[in-house]
Each structure stands twice: as C-alpha cells, then as structure tokens.
C-alpha positions in Angstrom: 0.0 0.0 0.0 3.1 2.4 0.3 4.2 2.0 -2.6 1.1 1.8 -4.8 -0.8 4.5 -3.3 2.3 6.6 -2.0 0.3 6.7 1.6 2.5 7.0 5.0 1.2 3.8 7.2 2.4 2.0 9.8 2.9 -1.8 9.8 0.3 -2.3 12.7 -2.3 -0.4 10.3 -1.6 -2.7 7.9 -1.7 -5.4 10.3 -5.0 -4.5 11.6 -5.9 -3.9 7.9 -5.8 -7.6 7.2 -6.8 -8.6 10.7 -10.1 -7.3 9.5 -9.9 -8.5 5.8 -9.7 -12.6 7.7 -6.3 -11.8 5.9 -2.8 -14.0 6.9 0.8 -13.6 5.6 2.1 -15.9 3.9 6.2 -15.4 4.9 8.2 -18.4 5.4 9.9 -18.4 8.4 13.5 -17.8 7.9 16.2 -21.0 8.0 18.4 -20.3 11.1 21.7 -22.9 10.3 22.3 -25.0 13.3 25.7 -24.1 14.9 28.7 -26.0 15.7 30.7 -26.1 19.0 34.0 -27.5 19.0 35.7 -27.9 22.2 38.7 -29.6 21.1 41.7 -28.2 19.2 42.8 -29.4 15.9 44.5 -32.6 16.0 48.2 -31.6 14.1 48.9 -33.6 10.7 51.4 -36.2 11.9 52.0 -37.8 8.2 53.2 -34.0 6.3 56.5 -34.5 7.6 57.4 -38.0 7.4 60.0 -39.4 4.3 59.0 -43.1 4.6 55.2 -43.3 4.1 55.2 -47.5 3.9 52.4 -48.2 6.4 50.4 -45.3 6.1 46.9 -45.5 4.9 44.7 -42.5 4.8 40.7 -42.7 5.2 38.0 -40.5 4.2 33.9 -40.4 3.9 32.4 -38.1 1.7 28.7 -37.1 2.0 27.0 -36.5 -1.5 23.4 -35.2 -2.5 22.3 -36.2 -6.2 19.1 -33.8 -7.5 16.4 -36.1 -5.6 17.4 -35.1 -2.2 19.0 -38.6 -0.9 22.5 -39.1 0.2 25.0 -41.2 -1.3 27.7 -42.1 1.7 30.8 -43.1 -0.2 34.0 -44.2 2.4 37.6 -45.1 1.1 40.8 -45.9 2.1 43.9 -44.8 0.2 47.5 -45.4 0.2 49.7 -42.9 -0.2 53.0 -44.2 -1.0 51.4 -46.3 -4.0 49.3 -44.2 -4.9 46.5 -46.0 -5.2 42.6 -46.8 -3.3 42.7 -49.8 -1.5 38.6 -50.1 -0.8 35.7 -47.8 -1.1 32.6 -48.7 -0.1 29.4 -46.2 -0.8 25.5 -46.8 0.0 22.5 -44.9 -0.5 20.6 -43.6 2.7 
C-alpha cells in the first residue's frame, strides 16, 4: 500500500488492515543454520613430515546429494605411498 498509493502507514495499520480482511501472511519463516561447537583443538597432521610413508593409509567419507534429495555415503581408504585406493565402499541412505 506504500508503494502503490504513496500513503504513510504504519505496519500495525496494515496489520489490523488484514486482521479485519480474515487476511494472513504468507512469509516463510527464515532458515536459522544449526551451529557448531568445537571444544577440542585441531588434531596436528602427523604424516606432512614423514620421508618413509610404507604403512600409512589415509581414510575419508564423503557425504553427497544427487538432484532427488538422498545421500549417497561413499568411504575409502587410500594409500599414499602407492598411490592407489585400496577399498571404497558407498550406500545410499
């Protein structure tokens, strides 16, 4: 109503404009991200500095959403000094 008929109103006007009109908003409420506490430091990476890698396997899981909203869970473990994964695993959830 500001805008189209340039009048000065106050947002309780307008809220007791629709009040009357049986009228309801239809705003989303906003998304508030959860938050994330971390109590602990940072582990250090123990592996940067080493010459002889033989023994050393590195892990990972990766969390990926295809375009229908489900997850595909996909964990592997890779070798460093060989260059090469030894096992993955992934499953849909």
């Amino acid at each position: 109503m500001r805008d189209l008929f340039k009048l000065a109103i106050s947002d309780r006007f307008v809220w007791q404009l629709m009040s009357e009109a049986g009228l309801k908003s239809r705003m989303q409420k906003r998304y508030n991200k959860p938050t994330t506490v971390n109590d602990k430091d940072q582990m250090p990476n123990l592996i940067i500095n080493l010459d002889d890698l033989s023994g050393v396997i590195t892990t990972d899981i990766t969390y990926i959403q295809l375009t229908d909203k489900t997850w595909v869970y996909m964990a592997s473990a890779y070798d460093p000094e060989d260059r090469k994964v030894l096992s993955y695993e992934s499953q849909i959830r």
